[in-house]
C-alpha positions in Angstrom: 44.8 123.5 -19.4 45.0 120.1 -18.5 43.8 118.9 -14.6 46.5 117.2 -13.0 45.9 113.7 -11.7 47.7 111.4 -8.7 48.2 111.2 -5.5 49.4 114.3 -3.1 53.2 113.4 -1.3 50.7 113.5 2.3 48.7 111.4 1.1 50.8 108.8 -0.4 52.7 109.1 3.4 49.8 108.6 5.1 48.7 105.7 3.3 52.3 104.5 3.0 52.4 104.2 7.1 49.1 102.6 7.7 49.8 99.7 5.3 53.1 99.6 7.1 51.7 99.2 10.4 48.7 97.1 9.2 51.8 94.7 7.3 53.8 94.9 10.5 50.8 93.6 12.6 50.1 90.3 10.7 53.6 89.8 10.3 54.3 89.4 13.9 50.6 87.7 14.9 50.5 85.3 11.7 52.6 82.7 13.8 50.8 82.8 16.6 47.5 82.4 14.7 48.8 79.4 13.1 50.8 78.1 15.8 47.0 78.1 17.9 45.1 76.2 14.2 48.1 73.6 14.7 47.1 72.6 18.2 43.6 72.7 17.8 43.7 70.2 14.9 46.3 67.8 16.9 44.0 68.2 19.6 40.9 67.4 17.8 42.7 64.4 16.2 43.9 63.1 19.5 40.6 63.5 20.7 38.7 61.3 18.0 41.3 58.7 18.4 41.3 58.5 22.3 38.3 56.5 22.9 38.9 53.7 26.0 42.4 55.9 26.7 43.6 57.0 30.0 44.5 60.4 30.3 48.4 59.7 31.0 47.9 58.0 27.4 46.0 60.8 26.1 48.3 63.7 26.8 51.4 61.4 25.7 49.4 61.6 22.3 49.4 64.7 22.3 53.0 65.2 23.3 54.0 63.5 20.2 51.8 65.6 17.2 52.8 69.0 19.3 56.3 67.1 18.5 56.0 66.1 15.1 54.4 69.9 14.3 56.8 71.6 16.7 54.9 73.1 18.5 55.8 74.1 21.7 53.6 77.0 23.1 51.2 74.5 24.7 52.7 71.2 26.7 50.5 68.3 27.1 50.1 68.9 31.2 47.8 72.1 30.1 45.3 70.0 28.8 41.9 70.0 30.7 40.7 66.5 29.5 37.3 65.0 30.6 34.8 63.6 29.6 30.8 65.1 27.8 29.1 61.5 27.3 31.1 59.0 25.9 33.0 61.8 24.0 36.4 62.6 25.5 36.4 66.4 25.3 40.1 67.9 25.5 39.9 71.7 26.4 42.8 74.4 26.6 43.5 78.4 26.8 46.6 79.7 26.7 47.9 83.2 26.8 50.4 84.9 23.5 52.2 88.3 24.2 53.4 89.2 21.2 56.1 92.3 21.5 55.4 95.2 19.0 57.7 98.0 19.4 59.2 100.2 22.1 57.1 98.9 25.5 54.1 98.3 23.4 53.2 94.6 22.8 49.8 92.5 21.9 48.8 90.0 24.0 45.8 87.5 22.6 44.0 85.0 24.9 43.7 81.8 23.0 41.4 78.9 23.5 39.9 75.8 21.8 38.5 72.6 22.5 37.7 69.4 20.3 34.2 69.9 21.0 34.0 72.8 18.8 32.8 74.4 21.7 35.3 76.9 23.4 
């Protein structure tokens, strides 16, 4: 007699909801991951081209690449600016609840800083 081969109906369930769920997680935090790489590169390019800027100026840079990248999770007035050296270091944390299902949601503390150094 032949040995059959495959996968039991359980199993192919079981596996069937965990890729489900695992899918369904980096559907919904995907954005937010992104959204958070977007302003830590406009933030690291306002920073290198700040030098001899006032921070009014500086967080009216800002304000226009979180514009031109639509981005609107962080607004320029949450920006801790100051100043390591001659360096102009711009700083920021922000929190992202992200609803799952039901009453169950995700929420992610997010922070950066042009330094490199959060």
């Amino acid at each position: 007699m032949h040995r059959q081969r495959g996968v039991a109906l359980s199993g192919l369930l079981f596996w069937g909801v965990i890729i489900a769920v695992v899918a369904m997680l980096g559907i919904k935090v995907a954005p937010a991951v992104i959204d958070y790489y977007t302003i830590l590169k406009n933030v690291k390019a306002v920073a290198a081209s700040s030098s001899g800027r006032t921070v009014p100026e500086i967080r009216n840079a800002y304000s226009k690449y979180s514009e031109v990248d639509h981005t609107k999770t962080l607004e320029p007035s949450d920006l801790d600016i100051s100043k390591d050296g001659n360096e102009i270091v711009i700083a920021f944390s922000y929190e992202k609840r992200i609803h799952l299902f039901v009453n169950v949601s995700l929420l992610i503390e997010f922070q950066g800083s042009s330094s490199g150094r959060s």
